[in-house]
Backbone as CSV, one residue per row, in Angstrom:
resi,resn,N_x,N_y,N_z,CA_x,CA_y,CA_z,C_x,C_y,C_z
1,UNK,14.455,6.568,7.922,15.004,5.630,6.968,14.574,4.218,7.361
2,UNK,14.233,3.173,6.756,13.865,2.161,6.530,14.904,0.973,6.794
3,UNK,14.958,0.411,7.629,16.321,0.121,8.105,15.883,-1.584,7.459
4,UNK,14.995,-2.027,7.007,14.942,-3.412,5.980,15.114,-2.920,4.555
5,UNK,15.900,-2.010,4.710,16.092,-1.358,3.107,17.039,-1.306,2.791
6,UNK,18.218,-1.560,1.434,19.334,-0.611,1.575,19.010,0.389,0.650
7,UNK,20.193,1.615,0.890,19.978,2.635,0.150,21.506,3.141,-0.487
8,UNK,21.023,4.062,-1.489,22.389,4.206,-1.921,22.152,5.390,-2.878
9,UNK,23.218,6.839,-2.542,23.409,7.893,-2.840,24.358,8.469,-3.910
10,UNK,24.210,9.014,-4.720,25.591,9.300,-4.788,25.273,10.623,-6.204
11,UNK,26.350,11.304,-6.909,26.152,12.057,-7.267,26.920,11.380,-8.732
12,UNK,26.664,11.984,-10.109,27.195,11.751,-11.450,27.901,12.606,-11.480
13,UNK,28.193,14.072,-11.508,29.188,14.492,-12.011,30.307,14.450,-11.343
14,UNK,30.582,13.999,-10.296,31.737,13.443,-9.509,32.079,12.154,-8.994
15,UNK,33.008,11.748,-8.331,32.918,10.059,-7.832,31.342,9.834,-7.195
16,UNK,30.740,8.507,-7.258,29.900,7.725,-7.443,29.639,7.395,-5.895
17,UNK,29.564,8.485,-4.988,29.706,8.103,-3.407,29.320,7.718,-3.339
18,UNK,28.717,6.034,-2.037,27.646,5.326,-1.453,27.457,5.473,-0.527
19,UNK,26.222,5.339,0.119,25.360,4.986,1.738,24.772,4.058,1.723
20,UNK,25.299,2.987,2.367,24.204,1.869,2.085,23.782,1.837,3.463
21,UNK,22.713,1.027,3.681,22.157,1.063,5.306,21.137,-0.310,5.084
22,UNK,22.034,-0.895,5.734,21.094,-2.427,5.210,20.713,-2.713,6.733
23,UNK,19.812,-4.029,6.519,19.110,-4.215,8.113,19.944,-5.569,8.813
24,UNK,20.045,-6.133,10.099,20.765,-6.164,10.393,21.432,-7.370,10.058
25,UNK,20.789,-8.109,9.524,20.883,-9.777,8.945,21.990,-9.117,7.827
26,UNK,22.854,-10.097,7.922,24.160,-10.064,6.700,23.623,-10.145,5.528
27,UNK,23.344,-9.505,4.113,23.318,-9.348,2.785,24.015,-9.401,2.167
28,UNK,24.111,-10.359,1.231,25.628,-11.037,0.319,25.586,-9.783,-0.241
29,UNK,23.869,-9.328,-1.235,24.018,-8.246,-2.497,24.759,-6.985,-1.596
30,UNK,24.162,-6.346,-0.311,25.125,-5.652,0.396,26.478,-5.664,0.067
31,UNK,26.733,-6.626,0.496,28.332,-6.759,0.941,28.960,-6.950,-0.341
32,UNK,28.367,-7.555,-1.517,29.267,-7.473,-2.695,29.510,-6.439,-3.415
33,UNK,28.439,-5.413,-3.145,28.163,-3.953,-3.656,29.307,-2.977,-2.408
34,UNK,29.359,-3.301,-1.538,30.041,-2.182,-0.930,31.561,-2.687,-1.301
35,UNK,32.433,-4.103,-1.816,33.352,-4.385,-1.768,33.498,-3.989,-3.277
36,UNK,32.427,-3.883,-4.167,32.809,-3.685,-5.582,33.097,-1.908,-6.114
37,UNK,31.971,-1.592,-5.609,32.017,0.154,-5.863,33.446,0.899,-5.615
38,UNK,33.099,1.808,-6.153,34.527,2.806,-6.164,34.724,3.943,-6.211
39,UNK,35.634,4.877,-5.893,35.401,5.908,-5.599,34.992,7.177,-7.320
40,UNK,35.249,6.011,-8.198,35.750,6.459,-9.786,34.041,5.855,-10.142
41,UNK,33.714,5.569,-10.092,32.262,5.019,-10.538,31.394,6.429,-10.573
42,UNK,30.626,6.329,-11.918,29.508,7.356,-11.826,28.146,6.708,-11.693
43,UNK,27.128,7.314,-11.244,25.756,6.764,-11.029,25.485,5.995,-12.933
44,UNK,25.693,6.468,-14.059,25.521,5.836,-14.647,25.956,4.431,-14.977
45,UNK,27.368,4.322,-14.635,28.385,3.316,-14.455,27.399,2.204,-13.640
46,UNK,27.440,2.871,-12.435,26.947,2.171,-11.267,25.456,0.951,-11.892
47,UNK,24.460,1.959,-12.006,23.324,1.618,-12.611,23.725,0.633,-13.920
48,UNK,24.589,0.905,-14.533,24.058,0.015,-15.678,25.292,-1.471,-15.676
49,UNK,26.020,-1.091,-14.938,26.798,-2.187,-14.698,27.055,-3.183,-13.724
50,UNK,25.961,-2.555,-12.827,26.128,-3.217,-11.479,24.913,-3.648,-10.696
51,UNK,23.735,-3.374,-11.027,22.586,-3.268,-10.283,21.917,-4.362,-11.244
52,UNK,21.379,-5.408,-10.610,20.250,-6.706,-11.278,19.133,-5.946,-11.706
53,UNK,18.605,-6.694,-12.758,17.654,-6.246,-13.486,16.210,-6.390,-12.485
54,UNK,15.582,-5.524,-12.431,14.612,-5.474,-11.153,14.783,-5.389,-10.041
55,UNK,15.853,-4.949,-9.729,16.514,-4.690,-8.072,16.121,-3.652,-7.511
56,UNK,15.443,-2.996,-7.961,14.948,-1.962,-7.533,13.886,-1.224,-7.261
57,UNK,13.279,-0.691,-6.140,12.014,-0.289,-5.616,12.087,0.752,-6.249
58,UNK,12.592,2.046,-5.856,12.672,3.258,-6.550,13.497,3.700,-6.502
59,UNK,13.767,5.015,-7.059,14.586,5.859,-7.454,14.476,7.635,-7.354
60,UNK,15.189,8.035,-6.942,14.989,9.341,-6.450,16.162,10.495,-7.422
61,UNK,15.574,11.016,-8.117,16.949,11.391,-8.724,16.660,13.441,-8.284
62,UNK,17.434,14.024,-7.407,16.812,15.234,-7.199,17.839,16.233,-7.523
63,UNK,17.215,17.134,-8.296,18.103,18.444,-8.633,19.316,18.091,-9.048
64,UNK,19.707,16.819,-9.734,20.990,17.015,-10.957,21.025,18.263,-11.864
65,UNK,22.302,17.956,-11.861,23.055,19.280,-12.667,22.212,19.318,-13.992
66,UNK,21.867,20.676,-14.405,21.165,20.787,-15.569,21.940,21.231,-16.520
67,UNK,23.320,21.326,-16.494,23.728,21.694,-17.378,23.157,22.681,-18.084
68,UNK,22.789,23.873,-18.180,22.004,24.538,-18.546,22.301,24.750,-20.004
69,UNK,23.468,24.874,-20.279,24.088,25.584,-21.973,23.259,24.571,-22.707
70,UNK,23.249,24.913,-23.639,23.132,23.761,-24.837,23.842,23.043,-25.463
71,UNK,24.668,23.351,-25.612,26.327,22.266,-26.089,26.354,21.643,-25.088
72,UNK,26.086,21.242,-23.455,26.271,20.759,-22.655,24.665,19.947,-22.199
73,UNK,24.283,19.723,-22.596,22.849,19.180,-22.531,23.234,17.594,-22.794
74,UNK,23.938,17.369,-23.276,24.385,15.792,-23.443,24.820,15.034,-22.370
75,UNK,25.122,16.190,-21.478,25.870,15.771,-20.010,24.747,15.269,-19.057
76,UNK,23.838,15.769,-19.360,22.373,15.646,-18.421,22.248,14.099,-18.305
77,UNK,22.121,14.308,-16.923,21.645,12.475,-16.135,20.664,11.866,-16.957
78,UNK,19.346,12.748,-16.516,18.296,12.282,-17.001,18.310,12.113,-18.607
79,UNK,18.694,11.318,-19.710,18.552,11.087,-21.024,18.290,10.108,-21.130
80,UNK,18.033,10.037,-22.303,17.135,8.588,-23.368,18.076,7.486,-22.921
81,UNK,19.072,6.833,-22.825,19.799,5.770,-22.555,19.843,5.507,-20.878
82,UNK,19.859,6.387,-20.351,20.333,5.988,-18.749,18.706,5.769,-18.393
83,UNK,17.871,6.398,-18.661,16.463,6.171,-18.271,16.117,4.985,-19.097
84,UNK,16.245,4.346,-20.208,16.303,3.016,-20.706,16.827,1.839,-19.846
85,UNK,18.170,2.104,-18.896,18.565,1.136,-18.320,18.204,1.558,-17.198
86,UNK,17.957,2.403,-16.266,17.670,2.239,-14.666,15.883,1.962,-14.566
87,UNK,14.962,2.012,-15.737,13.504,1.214,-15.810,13.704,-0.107,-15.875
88,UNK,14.970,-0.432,-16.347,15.198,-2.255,-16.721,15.901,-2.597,-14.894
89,UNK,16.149,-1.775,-14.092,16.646,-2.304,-13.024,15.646,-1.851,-12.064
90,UNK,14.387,-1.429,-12.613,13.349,-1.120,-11.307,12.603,-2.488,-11.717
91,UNK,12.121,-2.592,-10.232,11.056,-3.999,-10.426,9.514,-3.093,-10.849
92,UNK,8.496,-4.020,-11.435,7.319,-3.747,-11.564,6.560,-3.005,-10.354
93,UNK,6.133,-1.490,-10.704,5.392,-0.975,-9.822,6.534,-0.272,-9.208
94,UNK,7.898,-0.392,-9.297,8.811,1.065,-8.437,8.654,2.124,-8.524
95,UNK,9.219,3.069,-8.137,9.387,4.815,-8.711,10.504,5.200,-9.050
96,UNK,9.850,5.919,-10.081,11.125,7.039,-10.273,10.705,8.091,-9.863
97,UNK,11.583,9.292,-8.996,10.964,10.738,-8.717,12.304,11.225,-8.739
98,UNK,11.539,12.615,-9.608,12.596,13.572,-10.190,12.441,14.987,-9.943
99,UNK,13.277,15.598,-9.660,13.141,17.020,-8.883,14.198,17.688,-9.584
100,UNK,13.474,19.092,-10.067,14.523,20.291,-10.536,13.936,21.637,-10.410
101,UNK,14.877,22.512,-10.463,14.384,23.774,-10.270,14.368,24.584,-11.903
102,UNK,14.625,23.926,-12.759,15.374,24.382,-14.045,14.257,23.828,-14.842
103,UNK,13.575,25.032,-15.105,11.878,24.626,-16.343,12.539,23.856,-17.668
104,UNK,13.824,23.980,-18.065,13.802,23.190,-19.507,14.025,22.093,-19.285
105,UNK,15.010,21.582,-17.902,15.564,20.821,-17.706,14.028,19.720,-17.357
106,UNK,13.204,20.532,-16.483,11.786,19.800,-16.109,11.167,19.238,-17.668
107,UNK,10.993,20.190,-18.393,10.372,19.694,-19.583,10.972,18.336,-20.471
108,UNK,12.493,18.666,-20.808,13.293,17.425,-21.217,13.175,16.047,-20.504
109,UNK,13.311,16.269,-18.970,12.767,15.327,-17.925,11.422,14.544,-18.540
110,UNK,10.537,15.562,-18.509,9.314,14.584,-19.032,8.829,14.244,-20.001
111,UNK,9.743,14.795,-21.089,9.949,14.240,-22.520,10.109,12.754,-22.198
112,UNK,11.798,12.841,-21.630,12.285,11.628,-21.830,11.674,10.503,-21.040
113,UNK,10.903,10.642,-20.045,10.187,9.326,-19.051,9.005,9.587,-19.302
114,UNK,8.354,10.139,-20.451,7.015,10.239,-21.012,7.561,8.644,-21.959
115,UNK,8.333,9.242,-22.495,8.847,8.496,-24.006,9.318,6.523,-23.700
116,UNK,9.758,6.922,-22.556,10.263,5.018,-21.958,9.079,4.323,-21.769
117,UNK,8.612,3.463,-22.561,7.515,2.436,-22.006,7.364,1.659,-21.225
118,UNK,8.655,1.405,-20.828,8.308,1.122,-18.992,7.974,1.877,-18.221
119,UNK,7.537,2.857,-18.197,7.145,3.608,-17.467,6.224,4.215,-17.359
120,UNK,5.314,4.834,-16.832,3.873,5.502,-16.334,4.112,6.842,-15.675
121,UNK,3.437,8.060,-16.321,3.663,9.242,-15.288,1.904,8.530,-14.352
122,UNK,2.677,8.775,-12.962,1.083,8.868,-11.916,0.826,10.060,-11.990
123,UNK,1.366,11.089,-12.722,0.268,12.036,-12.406,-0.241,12.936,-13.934
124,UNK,-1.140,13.944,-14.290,-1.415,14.255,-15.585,-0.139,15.615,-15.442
125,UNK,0.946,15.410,-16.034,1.795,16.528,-15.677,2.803,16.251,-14.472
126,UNK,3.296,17.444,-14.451,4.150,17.528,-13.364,3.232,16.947,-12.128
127,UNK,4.191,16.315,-11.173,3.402,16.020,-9.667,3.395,17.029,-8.402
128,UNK,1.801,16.915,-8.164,1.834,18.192,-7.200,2.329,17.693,-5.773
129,UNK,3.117,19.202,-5.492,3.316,19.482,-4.247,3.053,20.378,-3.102
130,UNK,2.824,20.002,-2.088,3.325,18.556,-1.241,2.121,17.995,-0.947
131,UNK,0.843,18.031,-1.650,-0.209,16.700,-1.197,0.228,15.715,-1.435
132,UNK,0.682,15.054,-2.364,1.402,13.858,-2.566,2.512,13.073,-1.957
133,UNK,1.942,12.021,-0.839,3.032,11.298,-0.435,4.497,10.798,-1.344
134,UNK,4.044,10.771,-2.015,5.518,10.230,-3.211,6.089,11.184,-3.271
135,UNK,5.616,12.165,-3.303,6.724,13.348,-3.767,7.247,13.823,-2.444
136,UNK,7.365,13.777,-1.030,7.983,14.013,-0.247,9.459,13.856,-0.244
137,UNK,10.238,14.742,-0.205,11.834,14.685,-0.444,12.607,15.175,0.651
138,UNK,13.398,15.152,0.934,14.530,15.836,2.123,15.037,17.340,1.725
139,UNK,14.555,18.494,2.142,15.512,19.501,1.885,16.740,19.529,0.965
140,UNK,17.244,20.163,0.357,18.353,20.129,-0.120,18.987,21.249,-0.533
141,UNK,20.325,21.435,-0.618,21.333,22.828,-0.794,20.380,23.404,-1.942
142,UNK,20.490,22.363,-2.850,19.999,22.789,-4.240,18.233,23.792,-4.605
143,UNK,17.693,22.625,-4.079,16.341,23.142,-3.690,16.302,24.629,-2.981
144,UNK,17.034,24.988,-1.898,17.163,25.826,-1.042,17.801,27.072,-2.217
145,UNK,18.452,26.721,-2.931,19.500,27.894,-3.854,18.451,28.371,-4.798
146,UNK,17.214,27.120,-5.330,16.569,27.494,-6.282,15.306,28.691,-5.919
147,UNK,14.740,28.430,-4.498,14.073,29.239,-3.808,14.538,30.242,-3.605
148,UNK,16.063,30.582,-3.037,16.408,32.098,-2.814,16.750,32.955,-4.486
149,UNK,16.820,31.878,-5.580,16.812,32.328,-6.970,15.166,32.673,-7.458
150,UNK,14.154,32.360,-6.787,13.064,32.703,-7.433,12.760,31.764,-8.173
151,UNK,13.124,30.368,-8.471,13.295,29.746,-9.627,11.788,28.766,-8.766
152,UNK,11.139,28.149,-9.744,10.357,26.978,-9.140,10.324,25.664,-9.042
153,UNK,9.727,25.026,-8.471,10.331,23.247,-8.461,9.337,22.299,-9.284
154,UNK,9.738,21.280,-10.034,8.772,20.867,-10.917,9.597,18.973,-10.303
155,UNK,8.661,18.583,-9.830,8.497,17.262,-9.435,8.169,16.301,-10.573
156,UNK,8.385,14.854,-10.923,7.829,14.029,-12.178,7.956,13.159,-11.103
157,UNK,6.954,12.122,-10.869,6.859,11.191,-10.881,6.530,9.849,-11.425
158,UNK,6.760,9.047,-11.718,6.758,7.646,-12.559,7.059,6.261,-12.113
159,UNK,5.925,5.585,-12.507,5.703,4.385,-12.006,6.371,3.019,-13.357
160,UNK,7.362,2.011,-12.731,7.558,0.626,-13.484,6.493,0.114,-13.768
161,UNK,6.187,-0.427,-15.123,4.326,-0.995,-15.163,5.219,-2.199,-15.788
């Protein structure tokens, strides 16, 4: 971890947890962000109400809930409005990288950050893995559940232009 960085985690379909890990010099934006957040905040909340417009290097969004049903597809992170506002809070040239194990959920994915004009896929399609430094990710429960399901992983990556 990048310790001139902060970072910050958290999940949407439940409280809005944080990790921040800032470097060691005092940060007002730090410190006003860890005194403001809450345990009731969702990543959308978070993102569109709280984060400066260009504040952001990248974005990692991995294996959200896909809601799989179709009556429940509205619930999905990744949609036309939340990807409208977290491109308006990446600075020029950030990332977005997106990870799922769920082929419709992958396809809708790159519907919708095909479709945002702030944005750029870097790659023709899904992004391959693991030659690609960008797409390097941390293990995860999820990832791990989708492998012992047989299921496969479809990476997007996308660049702020």
């Amino acid at each position: 971890m990048n310790r001139q960085r902060a970072y910050s985690a958290g999940r949407r379909g439940g409280p809005f947890h944080k990790t921040l890990r800032a470097s060691e010099h005092d940060r007002p934006d730090i410190k006003q962000a860890r005194e403001e957040w809450t345990s009731t905040r969702t990543a959308v909340e978070v993102v569109r109400d709280m984060l400066r417009p260009e504040s952001l290097a990248g974005v990692h969004i991995f294996f959200p809930d896909p809601w799989p049903k179709a009556r429940h597809h509205k619930r999905r992170l990744v949609a036309p409005a939340f990807i409208e506002s977290l491109s308006g809070r990446l600075r020029q040239g950030g990332i977005v990288h997106c990870a799922t194990d769920w082929q419709h959920y992958a396809e809708q994915m790159m519907q919708v950050l095909t479709q945002q004009p702030k944005l750029r896929n870097l790659h023709p399609g899904f992004a391959p893995i693991p030659a690609n430094p960008l797409c390097e990710r941390p293990p995860t429960k999820f990832h791990a559940r989708g492998e012992r399901l047989g299921h496969d992983v479809w990476d997007l990556v996308f660049e702020r232009v």
